[in-house]
C-alpha positions in Angstrom: -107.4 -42.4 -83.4 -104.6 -44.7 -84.2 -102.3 -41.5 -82.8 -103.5 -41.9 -79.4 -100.9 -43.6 -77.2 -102.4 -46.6 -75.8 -105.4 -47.2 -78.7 -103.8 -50.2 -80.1 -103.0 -52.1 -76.9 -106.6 -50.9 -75.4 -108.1 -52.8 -78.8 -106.0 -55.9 -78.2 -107.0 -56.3 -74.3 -110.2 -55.4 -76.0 -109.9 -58.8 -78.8 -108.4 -60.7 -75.9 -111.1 -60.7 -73.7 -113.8 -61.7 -75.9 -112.7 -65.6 -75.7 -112.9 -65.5 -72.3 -116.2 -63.6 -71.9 -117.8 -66.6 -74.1 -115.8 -69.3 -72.6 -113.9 -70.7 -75.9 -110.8 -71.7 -73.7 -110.5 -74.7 -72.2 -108.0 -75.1 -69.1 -104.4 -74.2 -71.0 -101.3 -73.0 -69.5 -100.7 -70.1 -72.2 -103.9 -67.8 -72.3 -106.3 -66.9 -69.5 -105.8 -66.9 -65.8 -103.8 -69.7 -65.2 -103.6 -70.3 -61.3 -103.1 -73.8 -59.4 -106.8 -73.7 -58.4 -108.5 -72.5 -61.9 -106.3 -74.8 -63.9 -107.5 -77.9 -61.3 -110.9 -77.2 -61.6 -112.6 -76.5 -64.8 -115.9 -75.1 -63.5 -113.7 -72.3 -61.8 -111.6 -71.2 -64.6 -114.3 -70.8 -66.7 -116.2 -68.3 -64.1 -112.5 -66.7 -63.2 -112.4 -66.1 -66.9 -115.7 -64.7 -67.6 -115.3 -62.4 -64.9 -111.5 -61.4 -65.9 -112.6 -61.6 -69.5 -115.3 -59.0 -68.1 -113.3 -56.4 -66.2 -110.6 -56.3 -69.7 -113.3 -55.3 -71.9 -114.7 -53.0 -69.4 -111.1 -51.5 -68.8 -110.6 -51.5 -73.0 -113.5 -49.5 -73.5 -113.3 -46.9 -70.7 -109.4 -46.0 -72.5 -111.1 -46.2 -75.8 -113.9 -43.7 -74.2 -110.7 -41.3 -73.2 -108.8 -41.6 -76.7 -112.1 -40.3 -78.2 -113.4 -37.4 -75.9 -109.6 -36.2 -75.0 -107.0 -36.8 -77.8 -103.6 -36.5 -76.8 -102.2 -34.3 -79.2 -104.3 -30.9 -80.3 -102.6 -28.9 -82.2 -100.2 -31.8 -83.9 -98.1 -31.7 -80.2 -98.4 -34.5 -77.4 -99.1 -32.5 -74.6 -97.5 -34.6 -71.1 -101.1 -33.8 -68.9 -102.7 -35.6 -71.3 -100.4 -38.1 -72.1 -100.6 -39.0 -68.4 -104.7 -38.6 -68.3 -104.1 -41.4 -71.0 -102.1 -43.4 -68.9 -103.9 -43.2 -65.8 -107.0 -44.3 -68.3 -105.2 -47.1 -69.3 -103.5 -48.4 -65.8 -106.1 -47.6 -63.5 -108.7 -49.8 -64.4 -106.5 -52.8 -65.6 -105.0 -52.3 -62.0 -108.2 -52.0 -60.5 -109.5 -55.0 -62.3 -106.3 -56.8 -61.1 -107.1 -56.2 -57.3 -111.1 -57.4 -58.4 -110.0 -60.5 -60.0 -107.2 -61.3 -56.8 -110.7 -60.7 -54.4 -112.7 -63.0 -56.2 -110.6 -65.3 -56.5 -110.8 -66.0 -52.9 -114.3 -66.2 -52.5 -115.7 -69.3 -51.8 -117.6 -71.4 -54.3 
């Protein structure tokens, strides 16, 4: 498992998005989303970083999903179509969950 090209990144997003799921982090300018509106008002970085905290852990599981059902090396060899299947399992949704978070962010209250 620990072969698999992006396994140890997908289980640090993975760890990294469990503090904001349960809101343990105040307002800080080094970890969580850190914009002028959530870091002015502490009701809205705790939502914006439940939600982001959300669409990591979502993203970290789907990879961890692909590591498991298609490894990137069979027979000893990285194959490139799967080492790009792994890649596009570990960009897309952290992109897509980029473009999410940017969306919600400007919805009103």
């Amino acid at each position: 498992m620990l072969s698999q090209p992006f396994f140890i990144p997908g289980i640090l997003f993975l760890v990294v998005s469990l503090p904001l799921i349960l809101g343990l982090l105040s307002p800080n300018r080094f970890y969580g989303v850190r914009t002028v509106e959530t870091l002015a008002d502490k009701q809205l970085w705790y939502r914006v970083n439940r939600f982001c905290g959300w669409a990591l852990l979502v993203s970290s599981l789907l990879y961890l999903c692909v590591a498991v059902f298609f490894p990137s090396a069979v027979t000893g060899e990285t194959l490139l179509g799967r080492w790009v299947v792994h890649l596009g399992a570990f960009l897309g949704p952290l992109l897509l969950s980029l473009l999410l978070l940017r969306n919600y962010l400007k919805q009103p209250e």
